[in-house]
C-alpha positions in Angstrom: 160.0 -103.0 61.2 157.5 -100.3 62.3 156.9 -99.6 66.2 153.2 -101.7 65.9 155.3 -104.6 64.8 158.0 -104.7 67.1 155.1 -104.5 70.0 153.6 -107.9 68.4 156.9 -109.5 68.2 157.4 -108.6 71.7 154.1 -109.8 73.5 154.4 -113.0 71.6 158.4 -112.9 73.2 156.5 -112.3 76.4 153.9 -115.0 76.5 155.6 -117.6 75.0 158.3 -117.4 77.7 159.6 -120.3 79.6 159.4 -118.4 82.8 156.0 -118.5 84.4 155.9 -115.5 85.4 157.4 -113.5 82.6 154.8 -115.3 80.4 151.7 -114.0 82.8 153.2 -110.3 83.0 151.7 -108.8 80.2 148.2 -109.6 80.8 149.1 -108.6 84.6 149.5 -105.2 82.8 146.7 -105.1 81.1 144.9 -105.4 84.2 146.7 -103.3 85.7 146.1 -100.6 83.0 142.6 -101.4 83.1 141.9 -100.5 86.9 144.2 -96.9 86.7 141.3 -96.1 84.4 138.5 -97.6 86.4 140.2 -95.8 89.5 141.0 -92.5 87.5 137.6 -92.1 86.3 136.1 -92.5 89.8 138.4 -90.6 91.8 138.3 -87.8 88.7 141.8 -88.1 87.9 143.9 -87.8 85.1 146.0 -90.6 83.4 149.8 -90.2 83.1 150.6 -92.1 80.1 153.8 -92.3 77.8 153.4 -92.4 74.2 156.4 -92.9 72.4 158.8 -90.2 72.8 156.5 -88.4 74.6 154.4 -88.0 78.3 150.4 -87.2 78.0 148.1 -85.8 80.8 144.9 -88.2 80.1 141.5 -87.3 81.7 139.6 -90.6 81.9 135.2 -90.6 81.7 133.2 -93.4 83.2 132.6 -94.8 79.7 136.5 -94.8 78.8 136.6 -97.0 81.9 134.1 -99.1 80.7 135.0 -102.5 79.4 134.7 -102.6 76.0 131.8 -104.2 74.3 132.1 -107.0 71.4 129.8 -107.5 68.8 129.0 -111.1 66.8 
């Protein structure tokens, strides 16, 4: 099982949850996630971020903070 995979299995562990609150915690990440970058990009901050085994420095731009447009 690859790293992408055990990600799915583990949202779906995460939403599906009995517990109320467990179940709402990964979108209240997302959220979260999503107004470090709004905040970063204002402020001109950089990102800490952790990717797998390893720690990144991320400078954020207004558009990265943007929401992200859908087409269809």
């Amino acid at each position: 099982m690859n790293r992408l995979e055990q990600i799915i299995i583990n949202q779906n562990s995460i939403e599906n949850s009995k517990d109320s609150d467990l179940a709402g915690s990964f979108n209240a990440l997302r959220r979260a996630a999503k107004r470090a970058r709004q905040v970063a990009a204002q402020t001109g901050t950089s990102l800490i971020v952790w990717h797998g085994d390893q720690i990144d420095r991320v400078t954020v731009t207004d558009q990265d903070a943007l929401p992200k447009q859908t087409t269809g």
